[in-house]
N, CA, C and O atoms as a GROMACS GRO file, in nm:
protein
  300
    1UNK      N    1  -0.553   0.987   4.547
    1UNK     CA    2  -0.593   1.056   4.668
    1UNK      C    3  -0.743   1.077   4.663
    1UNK      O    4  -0.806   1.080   4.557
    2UNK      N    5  -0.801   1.091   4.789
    2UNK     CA    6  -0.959   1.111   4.828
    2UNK      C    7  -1.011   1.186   4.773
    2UNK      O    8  -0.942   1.171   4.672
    3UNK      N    9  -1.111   1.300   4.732
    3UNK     CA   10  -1.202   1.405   4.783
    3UNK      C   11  -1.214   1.350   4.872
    3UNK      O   12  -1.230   1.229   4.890
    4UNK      N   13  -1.200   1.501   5.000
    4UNK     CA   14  -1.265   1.506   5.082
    4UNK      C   15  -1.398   1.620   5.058
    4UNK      O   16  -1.398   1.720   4.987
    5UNK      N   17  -1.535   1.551   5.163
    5UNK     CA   18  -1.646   1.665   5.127
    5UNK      C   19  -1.685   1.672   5.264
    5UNK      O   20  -1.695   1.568   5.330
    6UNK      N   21  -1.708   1.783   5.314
    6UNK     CA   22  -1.788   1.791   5.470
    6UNK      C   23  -1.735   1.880   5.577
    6UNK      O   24  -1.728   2.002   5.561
    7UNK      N   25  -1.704   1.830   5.669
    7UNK     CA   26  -1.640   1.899   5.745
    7UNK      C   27  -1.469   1.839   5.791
    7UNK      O   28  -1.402   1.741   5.760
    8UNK      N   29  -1.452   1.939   5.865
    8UNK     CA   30  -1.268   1.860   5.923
    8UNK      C   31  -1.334   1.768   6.015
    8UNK      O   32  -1.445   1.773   6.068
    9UNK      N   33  -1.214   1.661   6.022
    9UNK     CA   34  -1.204   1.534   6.025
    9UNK      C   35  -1.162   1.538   6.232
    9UNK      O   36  -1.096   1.636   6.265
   10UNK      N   37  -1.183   1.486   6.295
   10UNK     CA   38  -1.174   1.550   6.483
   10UNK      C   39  -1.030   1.501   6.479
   10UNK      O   40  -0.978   1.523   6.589
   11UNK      N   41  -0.942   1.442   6.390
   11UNK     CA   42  -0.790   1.435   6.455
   11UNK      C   43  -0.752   1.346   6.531
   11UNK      O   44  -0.638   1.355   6.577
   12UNK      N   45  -0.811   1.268   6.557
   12UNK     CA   46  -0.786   1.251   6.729
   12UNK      C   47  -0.657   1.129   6.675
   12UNK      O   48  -0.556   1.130   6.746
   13UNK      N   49  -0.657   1.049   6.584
   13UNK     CA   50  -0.564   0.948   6.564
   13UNK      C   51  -0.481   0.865   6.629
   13UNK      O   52  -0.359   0.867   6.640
   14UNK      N   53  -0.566   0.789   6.671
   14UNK     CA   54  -0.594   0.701   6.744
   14UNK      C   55  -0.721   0.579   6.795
   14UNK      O   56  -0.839   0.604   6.815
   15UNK      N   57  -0.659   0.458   6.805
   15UNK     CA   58  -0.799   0.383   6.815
   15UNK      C   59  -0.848   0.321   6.960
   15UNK      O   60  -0.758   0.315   7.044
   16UNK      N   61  -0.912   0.298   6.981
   16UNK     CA   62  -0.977   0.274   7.129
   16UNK      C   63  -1.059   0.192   7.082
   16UNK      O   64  -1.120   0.187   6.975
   17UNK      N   65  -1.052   0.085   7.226
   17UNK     CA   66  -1.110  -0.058   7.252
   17UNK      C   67  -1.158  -0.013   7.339
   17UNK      O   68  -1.097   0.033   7.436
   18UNK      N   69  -1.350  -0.016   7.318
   18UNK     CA   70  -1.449   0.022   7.442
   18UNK      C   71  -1.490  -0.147   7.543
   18UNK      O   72  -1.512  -0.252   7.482
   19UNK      N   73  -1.492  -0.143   7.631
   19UNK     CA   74  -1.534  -0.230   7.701
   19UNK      C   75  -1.637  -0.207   7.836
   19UNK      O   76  -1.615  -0.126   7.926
   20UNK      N   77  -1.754  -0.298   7.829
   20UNK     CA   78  -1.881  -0.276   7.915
   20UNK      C   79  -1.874  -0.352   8.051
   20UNK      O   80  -1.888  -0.474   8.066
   21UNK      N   81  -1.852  -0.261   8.143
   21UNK     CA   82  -1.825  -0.339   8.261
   21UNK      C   83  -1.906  -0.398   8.327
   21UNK      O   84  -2.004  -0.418   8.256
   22UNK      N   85  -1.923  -0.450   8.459
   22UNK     CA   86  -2.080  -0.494   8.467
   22UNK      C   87  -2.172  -0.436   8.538
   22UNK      O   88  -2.283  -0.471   8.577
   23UNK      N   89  -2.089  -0.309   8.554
   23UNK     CA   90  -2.184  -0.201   8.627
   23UNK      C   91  -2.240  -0.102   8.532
   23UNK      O   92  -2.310  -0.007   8.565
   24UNK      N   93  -2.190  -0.142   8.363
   24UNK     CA   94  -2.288  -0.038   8.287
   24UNK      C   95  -2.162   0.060   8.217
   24UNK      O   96  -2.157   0.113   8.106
   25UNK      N   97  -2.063   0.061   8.334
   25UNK     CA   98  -2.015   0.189   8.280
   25UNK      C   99  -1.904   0.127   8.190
   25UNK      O  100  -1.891   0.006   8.175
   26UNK      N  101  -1.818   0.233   8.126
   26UNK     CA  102  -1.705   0.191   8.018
   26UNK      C  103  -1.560   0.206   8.044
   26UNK      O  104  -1.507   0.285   8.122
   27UNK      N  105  -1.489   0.100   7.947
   27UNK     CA  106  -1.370   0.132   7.966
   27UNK      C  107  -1.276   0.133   7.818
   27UNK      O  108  -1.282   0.050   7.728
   28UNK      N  109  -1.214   0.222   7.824
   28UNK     CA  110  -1.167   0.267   7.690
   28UNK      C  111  -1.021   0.238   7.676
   28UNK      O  112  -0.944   0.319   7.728
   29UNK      N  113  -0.975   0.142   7.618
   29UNK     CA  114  -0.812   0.130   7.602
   29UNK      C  115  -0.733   0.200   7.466
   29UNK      O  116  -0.747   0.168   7.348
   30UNK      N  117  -0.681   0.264   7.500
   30UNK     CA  118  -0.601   0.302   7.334
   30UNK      C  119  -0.504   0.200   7.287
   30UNK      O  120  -0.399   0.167   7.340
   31UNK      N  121  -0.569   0.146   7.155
   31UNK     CA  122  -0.462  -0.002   7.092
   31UNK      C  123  -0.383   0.014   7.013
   31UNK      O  124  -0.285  -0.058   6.993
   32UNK      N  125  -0.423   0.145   6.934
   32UNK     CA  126  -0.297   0.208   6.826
   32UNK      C  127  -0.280   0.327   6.784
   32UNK      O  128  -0.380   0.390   6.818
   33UNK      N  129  -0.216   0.388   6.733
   33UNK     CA  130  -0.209   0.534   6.670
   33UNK      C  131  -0.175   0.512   6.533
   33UNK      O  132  -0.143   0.396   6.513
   34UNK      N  133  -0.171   0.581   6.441
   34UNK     CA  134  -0.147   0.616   6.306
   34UNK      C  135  -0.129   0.792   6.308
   34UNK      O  136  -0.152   0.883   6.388
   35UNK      N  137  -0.064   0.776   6.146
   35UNK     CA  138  -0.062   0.876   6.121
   35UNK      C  139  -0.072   0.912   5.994
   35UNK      O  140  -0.069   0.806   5.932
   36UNK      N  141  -0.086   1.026   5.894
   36UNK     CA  142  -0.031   1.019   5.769
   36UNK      C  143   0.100   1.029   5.693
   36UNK      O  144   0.180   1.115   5.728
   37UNK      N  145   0.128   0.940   5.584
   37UNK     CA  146   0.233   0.914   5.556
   37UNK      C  147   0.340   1.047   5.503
   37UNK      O  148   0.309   1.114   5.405
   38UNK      N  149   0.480   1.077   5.587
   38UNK     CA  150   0.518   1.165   5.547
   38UNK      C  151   0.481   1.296   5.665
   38UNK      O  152   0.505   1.415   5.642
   39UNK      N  153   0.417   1.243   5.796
   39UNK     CA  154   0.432   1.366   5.877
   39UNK      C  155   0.449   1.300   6.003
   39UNK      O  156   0.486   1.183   6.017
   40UNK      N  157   0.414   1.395   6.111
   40UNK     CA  158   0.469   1.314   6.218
   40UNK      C  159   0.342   1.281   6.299
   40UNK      O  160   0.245   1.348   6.264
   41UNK      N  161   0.326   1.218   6.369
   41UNK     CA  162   0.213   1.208   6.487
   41UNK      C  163   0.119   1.290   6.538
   41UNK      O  164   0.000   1.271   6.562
   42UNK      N  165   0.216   1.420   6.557
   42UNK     CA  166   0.098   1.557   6.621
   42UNK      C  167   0.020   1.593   6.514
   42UNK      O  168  -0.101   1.614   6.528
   43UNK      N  169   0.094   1.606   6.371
   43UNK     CA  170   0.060   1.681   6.269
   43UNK      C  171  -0.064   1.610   6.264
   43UNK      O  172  -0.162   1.683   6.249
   44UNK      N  173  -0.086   1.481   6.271
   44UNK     CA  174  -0.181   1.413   6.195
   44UNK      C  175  -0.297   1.403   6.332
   44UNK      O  176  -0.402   1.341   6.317
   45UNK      N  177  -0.269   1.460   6.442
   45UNK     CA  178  -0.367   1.466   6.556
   45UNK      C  179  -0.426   1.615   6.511
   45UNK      O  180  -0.460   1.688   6.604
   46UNK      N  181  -0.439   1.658   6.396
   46UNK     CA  182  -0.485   1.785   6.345
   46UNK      C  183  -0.605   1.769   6.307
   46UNK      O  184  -0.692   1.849   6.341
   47UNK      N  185  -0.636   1.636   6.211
   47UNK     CA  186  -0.744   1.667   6.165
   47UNK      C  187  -0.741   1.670   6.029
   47UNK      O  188  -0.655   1.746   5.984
   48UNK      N  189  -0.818   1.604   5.937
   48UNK     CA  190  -0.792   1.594   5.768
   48UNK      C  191  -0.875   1.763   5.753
   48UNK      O  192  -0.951   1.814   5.836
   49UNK      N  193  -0.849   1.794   5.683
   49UNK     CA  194  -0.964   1.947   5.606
   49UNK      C  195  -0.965   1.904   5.496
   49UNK      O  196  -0.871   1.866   5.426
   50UNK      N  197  -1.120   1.911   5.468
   50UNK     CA  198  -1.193   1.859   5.327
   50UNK      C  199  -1.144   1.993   5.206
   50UNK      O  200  -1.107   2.110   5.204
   51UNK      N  201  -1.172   1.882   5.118
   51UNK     CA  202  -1.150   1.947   4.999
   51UNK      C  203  -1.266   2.065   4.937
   51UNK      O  204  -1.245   2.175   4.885
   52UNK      N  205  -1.342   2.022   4.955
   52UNK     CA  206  -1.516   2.077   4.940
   52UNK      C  207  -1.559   2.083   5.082
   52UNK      O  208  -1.596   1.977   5.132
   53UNK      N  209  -1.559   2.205   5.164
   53UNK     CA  210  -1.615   2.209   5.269
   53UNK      C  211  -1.698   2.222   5.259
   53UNK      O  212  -1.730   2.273   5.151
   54UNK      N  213  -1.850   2.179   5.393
   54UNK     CA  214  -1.964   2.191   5.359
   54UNK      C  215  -2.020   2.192   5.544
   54UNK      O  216  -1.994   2.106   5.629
   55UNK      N  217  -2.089   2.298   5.557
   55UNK     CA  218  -2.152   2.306   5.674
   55UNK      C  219  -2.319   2.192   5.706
   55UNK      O  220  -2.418   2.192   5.633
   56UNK      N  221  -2.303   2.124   5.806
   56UNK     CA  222  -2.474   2.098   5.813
   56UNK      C  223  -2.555   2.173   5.810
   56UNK      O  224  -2.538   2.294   5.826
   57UNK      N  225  -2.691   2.103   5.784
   57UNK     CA  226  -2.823   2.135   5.794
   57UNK      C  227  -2.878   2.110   5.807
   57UNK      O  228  -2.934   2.061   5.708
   58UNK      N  229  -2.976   2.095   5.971
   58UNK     CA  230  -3.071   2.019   5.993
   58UNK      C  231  -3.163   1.987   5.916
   58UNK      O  232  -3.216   2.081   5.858
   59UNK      N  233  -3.213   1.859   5.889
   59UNK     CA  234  -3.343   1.847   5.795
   59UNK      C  235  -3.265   1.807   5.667
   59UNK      O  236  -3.327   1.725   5.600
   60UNK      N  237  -3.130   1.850   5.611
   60UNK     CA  238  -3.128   1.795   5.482
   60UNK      C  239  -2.939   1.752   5.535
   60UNK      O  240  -2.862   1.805   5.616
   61UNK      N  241  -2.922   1.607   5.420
   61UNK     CA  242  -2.774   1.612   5.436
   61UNK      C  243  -2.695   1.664   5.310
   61UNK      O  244  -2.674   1.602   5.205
   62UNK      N  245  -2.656   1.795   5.344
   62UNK     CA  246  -2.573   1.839   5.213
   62UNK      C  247  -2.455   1.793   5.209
   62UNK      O  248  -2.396   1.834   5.109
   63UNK      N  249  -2.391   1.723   5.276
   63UNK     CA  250  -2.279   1.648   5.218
   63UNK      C  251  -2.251   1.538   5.160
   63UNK      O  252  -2.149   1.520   5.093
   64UNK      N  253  -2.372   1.422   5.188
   64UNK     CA  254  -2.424   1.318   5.111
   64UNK      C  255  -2.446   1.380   4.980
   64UNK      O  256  -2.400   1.323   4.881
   65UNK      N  257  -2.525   1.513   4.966
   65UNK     CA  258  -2.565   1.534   4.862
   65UNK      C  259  -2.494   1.581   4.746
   65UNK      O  260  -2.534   1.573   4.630
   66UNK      N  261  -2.350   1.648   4.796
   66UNK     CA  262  -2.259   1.692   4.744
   66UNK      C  263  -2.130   1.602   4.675
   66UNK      O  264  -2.039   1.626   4.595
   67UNK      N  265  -2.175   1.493   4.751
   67UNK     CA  266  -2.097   1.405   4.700
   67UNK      C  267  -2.165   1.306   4.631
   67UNK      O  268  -2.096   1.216   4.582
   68UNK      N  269  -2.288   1.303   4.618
   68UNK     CA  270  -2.341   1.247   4.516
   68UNK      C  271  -2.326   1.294   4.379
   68UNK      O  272  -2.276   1.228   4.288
   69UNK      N  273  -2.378   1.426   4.369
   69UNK     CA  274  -2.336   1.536   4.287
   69UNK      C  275  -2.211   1.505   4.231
   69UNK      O  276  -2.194   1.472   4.113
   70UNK      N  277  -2.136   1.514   4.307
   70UNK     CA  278  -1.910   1.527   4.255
   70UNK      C  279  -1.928   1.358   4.167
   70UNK      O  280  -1.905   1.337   4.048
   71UNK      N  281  -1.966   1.280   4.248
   71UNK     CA  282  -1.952   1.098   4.167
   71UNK      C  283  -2.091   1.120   4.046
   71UNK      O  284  -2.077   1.009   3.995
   72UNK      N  285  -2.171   1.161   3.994
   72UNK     CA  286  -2.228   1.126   3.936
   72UNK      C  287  -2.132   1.263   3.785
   72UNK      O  288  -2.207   1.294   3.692
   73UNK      N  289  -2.061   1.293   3.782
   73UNK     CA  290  -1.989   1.393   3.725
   73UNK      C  291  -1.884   1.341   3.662
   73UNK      O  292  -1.829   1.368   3.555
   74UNK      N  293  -1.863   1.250   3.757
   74UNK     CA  294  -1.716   1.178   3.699
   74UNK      C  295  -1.695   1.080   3.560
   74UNK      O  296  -1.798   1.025   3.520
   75UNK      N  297  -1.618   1.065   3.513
   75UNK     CA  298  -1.652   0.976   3.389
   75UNK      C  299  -1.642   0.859   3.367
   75UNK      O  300  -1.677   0.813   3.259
   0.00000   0.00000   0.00000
């Protein structure tokens, strides 16, 4: 299994095919859903929650940094 580091994950689970029309604007098809293994569909329209949460900060990325940190630890 992952670390997760950062923030929750938007859930949305599901994938979309963007397409550029020729007036500029878009069109978005949904081509599949997933879920995680062992729950059902809604559950997994929740959203992963990290293991190591970590808020932004403009100007620096502390979650790059945190997870640099966690992999350079490992053996």
């Amino acid at each position: 299994r992952a670390l997760l580091i950062g923030q929750p994950s938007y859930g949305k689970n599901s994938l979309q095919l963007a397409f550029t029309l020729q007036d500029g604007s878009s069109l978005y098809i949904t081509a599949a859903r997933w879920w995680i293994p062992g729950s059902t569909p809604s559950s997994a329209a929740k959203g992963l929650q990290p293991d190591i949460p970590i808020s932004p900060e403009e100007g620096r990325d502390r979650i790059l940094q945190s997870a640099v940190e966690h992999l350079t630890r490992l053996p």
